[in-house]
C-alpha angles and dihedrals in degrees: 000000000000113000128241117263105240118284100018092113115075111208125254118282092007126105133222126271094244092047094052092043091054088046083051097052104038080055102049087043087050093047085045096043087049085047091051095057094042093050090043082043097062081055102086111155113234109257118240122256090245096056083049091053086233108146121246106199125051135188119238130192114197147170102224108172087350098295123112117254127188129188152155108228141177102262089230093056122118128250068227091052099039093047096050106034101032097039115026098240102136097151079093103079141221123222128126099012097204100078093261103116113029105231090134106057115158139170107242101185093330092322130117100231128170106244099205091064104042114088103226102216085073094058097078113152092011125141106230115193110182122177089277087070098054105086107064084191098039116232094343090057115036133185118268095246088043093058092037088057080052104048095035091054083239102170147023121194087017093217088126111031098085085065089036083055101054096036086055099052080049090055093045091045084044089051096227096133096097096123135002092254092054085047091061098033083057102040092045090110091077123070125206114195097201099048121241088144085140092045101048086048093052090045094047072052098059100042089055094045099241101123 
C-alpha cells in the first residue's frame, strides 16, 4: 500500500483549509450583505407632505404698514418673500438670506426681526412695519432716523440702510442708545460693506437725542 505523501491526512475533528476558507467567506458575505440592508435601511426618503396629508399652503392674515393684508402662501415662504414678492414691498432687502447681515430688518409687533429667517404663516394677527411704513408724510415728512442717516451721511451704496434703518428705530425703542459703544454693540447685527459704521451710530444719536 503506497504510502500518503505528508500532510494529506487532516487530523481528526478539524476541517481543510479550503473548507474553512469557503465557510469563512459565505459568513462574512452573509454578515456584508445583512449590513448592507440595514445601512440602505437607515436611508428612508422623507415623505412628501402630500403623501403625509400635511398641508402645503396656509392662509395668513396680517397688519403690514398698518393696512390690512391677506394670502395663501406656501408654509415654507419667507415674512422677506412674502414681503417682496406678494406685496410688493422691496425697500426690505435680500442679501445674505440666512439672518447674518441684517439687510432685511424688519418690526414685527414692535420687534426688529430678520425677515429672511420668520416663517410667515406663523405671523397671523402681527403688525409688520417695514421701511415703506417710516415716513407718516411720505417723502415731504420723513422718519427721524430717516432724516438723521441723511444728514449724518450715513450711508453710501444704501443696500443696507433700509435694514439699518429698521434695526436702528428697534435700538432707540429698546433704549439701548445710552452710549456709542451700547449702540454698536446693539446695531452689530447689521453689516454694512462699505463701511459707515461712525456715522450709522451718530445718526441713530441723533435720532435718539442724545447728542
Amino acid at each position: 500500500m503506497a504510502s500518503e505523501p505528508p500532510g494529506s491526512r487532516v487530523p481528526l475533528g478539524a476541517e481543510p483549509a479550503s473548507l474553512f476558507s469557503r465557510r469563512t467567506f459565505i459568513a462574512t458575505a452573509t454578515a456584508v450583505t445583512v449590513g448592507g440592508v440595514a445601512v440602505a435601511s437607515d436611508v428612508v426618503p422623507e415623505p412628501s407632505p402630500q403623501a403625509t396629508g400635511a398641508p402645503v399652503s396656509g392662509r395668513v392674515s396680517l397688519v403690514v404698514n398698518g393696512e390690512g393684508r391677506t394670502a395663501t402662501i406656501d408654509n415654507r415662504t419667507s415674512l422677506l418673500d412674502l414681503l417682496r414678492e406678494r406685496f410688493g414691498l422691496t425697500g426690505t432687502k435680500k442679501g445674505c438670506d440666512a439672518g447674518a447681515c441684517g439687510a432685511c430688518t424688519v418690526l414685527v409687533d414692535g420687534r426688529r426681526v430678520n425677515a429672511c429667517l420668520t416663517l410667515a404663516v406663523r405671523l397671523e394677527g402681527a403688525e409688520v412695519t417695514t421701511i415703506e411704513g417710516l415716513a407718516p408724510g411720505g417723502d415731504d415728512e420723513l422718519h427721524p432716523l430717516q432724516q438723521a442717516f441723511i444728514e449724518q451721511d450715513a450711508f453710501q451704496c444704501g443696500y443696507c440702510t433700509p435694514g439699518q434703518i429698521m434695526s436702528g428705530i428697534g435700538c432707540i425703542q429698546e433704549g439701548h442708545t445710552r452710549s456709542p459703544g451700547e449702540i454698536r454693540e446693539w446695531m452689530s447685527g447689521n453689516i454694512c460693506r462699505c463701511g459707515c459704521y461712525v456715522n450709522i451710530v451718530k445718526a441713530v444719536e441723533q435720532a435718539a437725542g442724545t447728542t
